[in-house]
C-alpha positions in Angstrom: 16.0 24.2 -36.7 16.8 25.8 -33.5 15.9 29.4 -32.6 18.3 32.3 -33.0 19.8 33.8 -29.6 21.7 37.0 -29.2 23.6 36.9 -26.2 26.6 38.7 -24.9 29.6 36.8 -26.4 31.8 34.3 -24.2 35.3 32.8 -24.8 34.0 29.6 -26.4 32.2 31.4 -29.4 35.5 32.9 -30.6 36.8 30.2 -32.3 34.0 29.9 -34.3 33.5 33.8 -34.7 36.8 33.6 -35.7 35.8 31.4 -38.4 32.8 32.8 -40.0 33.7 34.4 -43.7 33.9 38.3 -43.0 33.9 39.3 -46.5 31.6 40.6 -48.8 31.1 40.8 -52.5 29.9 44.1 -53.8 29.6 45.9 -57.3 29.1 49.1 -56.2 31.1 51.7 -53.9 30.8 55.0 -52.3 33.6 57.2 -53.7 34.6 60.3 -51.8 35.7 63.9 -53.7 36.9 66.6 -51.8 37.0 70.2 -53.1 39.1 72.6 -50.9 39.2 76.3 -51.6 40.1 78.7 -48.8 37.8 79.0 -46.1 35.9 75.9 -48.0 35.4 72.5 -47.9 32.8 70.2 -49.9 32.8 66.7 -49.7 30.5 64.9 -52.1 29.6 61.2 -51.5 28.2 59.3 -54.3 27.4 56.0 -55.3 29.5 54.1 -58.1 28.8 51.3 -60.1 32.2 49.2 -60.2 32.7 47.2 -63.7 32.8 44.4 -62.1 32.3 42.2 -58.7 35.0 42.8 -56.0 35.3 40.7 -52.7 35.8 43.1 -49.9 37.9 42.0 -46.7 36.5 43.2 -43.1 38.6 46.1 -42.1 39.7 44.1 -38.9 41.3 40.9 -39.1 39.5 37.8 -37.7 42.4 36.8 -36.2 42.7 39.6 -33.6 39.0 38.7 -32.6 40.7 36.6 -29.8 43.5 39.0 -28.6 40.8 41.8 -28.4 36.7 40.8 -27.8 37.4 41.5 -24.1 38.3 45.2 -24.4 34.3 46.2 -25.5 30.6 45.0 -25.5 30.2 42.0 -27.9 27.6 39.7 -28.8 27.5 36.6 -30.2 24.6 35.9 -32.4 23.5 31.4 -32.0 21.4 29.1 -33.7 22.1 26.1 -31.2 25.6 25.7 -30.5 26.7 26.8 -33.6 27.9 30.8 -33.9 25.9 32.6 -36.8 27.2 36.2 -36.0 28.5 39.3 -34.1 28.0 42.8 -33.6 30.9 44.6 -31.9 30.4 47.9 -30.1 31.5 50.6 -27.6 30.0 53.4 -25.3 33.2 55.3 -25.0 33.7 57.2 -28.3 30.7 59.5 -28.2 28.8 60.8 -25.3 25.7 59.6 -25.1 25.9 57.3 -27.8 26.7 53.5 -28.3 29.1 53.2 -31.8 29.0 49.8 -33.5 32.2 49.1 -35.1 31.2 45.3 -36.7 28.6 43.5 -37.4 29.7 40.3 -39.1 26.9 37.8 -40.5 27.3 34.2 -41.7 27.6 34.2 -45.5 24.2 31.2 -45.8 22.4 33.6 -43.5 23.2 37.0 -45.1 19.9 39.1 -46.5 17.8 37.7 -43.7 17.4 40.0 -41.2 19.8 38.9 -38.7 22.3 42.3 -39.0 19.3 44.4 -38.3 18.8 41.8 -35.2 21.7 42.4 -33.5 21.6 45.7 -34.2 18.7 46.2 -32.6 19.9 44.2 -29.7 22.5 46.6 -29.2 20.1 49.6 -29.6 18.2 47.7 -26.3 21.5 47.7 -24.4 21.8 51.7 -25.3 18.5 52.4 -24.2 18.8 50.5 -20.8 22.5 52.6 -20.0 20.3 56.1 -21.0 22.4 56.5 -24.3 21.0 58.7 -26.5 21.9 57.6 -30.4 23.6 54.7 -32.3 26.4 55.5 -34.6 27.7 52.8 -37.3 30.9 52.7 -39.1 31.3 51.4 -42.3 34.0 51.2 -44.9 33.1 53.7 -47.9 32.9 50.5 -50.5 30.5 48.3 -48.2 27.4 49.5 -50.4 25.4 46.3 -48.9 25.8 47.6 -45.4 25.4 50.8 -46.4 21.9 50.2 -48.4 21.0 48.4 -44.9 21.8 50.8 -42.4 19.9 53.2 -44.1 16.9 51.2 -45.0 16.9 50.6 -41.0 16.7 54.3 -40.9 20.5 55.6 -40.2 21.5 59.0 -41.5 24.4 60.1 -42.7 26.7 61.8 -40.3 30.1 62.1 -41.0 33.6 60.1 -42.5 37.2 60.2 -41.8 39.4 59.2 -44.5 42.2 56.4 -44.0 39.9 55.6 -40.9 40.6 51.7 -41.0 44.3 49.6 -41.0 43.5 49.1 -44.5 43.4 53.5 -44.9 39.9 53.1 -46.5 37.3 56.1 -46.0 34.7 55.1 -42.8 30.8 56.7 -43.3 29.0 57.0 -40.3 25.9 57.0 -40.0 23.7 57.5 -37.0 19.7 57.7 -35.7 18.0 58.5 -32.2 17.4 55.4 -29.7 
C-alpha cells in the first residue's frame, strides 16, 4: 500500500474530498445548561449517554467544498492518488493562533491516527508563521472528536451556541504550539 502524504490541497482532490462520508455515528453527546441569575452566568458541559446510535452530519455541506476550499489553508490528506482526508483551517479568527474548522477522515481509515496527522501538520504550518496556539471547533454532539482532541491534549476553551448552519452548540478547545 502506498504511503500517506499530507499536502496542501489542489483542485483535483476536490472531487473526491467531496466524496468522502463526512458523517459520524455517536452514542454519546455533550449537552449544554445554562443558569443565568443577575450578574451570573454558569454554563455546565457534561457528557450524555444517548439511548441509542445517532448518525451525525458535518456541520458544512460537502457540496460547498468546491465553491469555498480556495478562501483558507487546506490540505488534502493521500494514499496514492486516492484522497483519504482533509483538515481545513484559518489564521484570521484569532491572533496568534491557527483555528481548525474540519477535519474530515475516510470512514475505512477512521481510529487510526490519521486526524491527529493532519492535525499536527497544521500545528507545523502554525509554528513556521510564529502562531502561538491551535484552536479546534467541534459540534457539541461529536463525542468521538471530542474524546480525540483531548486525548491529543486540547483544553477546553470556550462555545457559542447556534455556532454552525445547522444552530448546534461549537466547543472549542485549544493547546500551546
Amino acid at each position: 500500500m502506498p504511503e500517506l502524504e499530507i499536502r496542501n490541497t489542489v483542485s483535483t482532490d476536490l472531487a473526491r474530498l467531496s466524496a468522502l462520508d463526512h458523517s459520524i455515528e455517536t452514542d454519546y453527546v455533550w449537552q449544554l445548561d445554562l443558569r443565568r441569575e443577575p450578574g451570573q452566568v454558569d454554563a455546565i458541559l457534561r457528557e450524555v449517554r444517548l439511548p441509542r446510535t445517532i448518525r451525525l452530519e458535518h456541520p458544512r455541506t460537502a457540496k460547498e467544498l468546491p465553491d469555498t476550499w480556495h478562501i483558507r489553508p487546506m490540505m488534502s490528506a493521500m494514499v496514492g492518488l486516492e484522497a483519504v482526508g482533509y483538515i481545513r483551517f484559518t489564521d484570521e479568527f484569532v491572533p496568534h493562533a491557527v483555528w481548525i474548522t474540519d477535519v474530515i477522515v475516510s470512514r475505512p481509515l477512521r481510529r487510526q491516527g490519521l486526524a491527529r496527522k493532519l492535525i499536527s501538520a497544521v500545528e507545523k504550518w502554525g509554528l513556521q508563521r510564529n502562531l502561538r496556539r491551535v484552536i479546534i471547533e467541534v459540534q457539541s454532539k461529536n463525542a468521538p472528536a471530542i474524546r480525540m482532541v483531548q486525548k491529543l491534549g486540547f483544553e477546553f476553551c470556550g462555545y457559542n451556541d447556534q455556532y454552525f448552519s445547522t444552530r448546534d452548540v461549537a466547543l472549542f478547545f485549544a493547546r500551546s504550539l
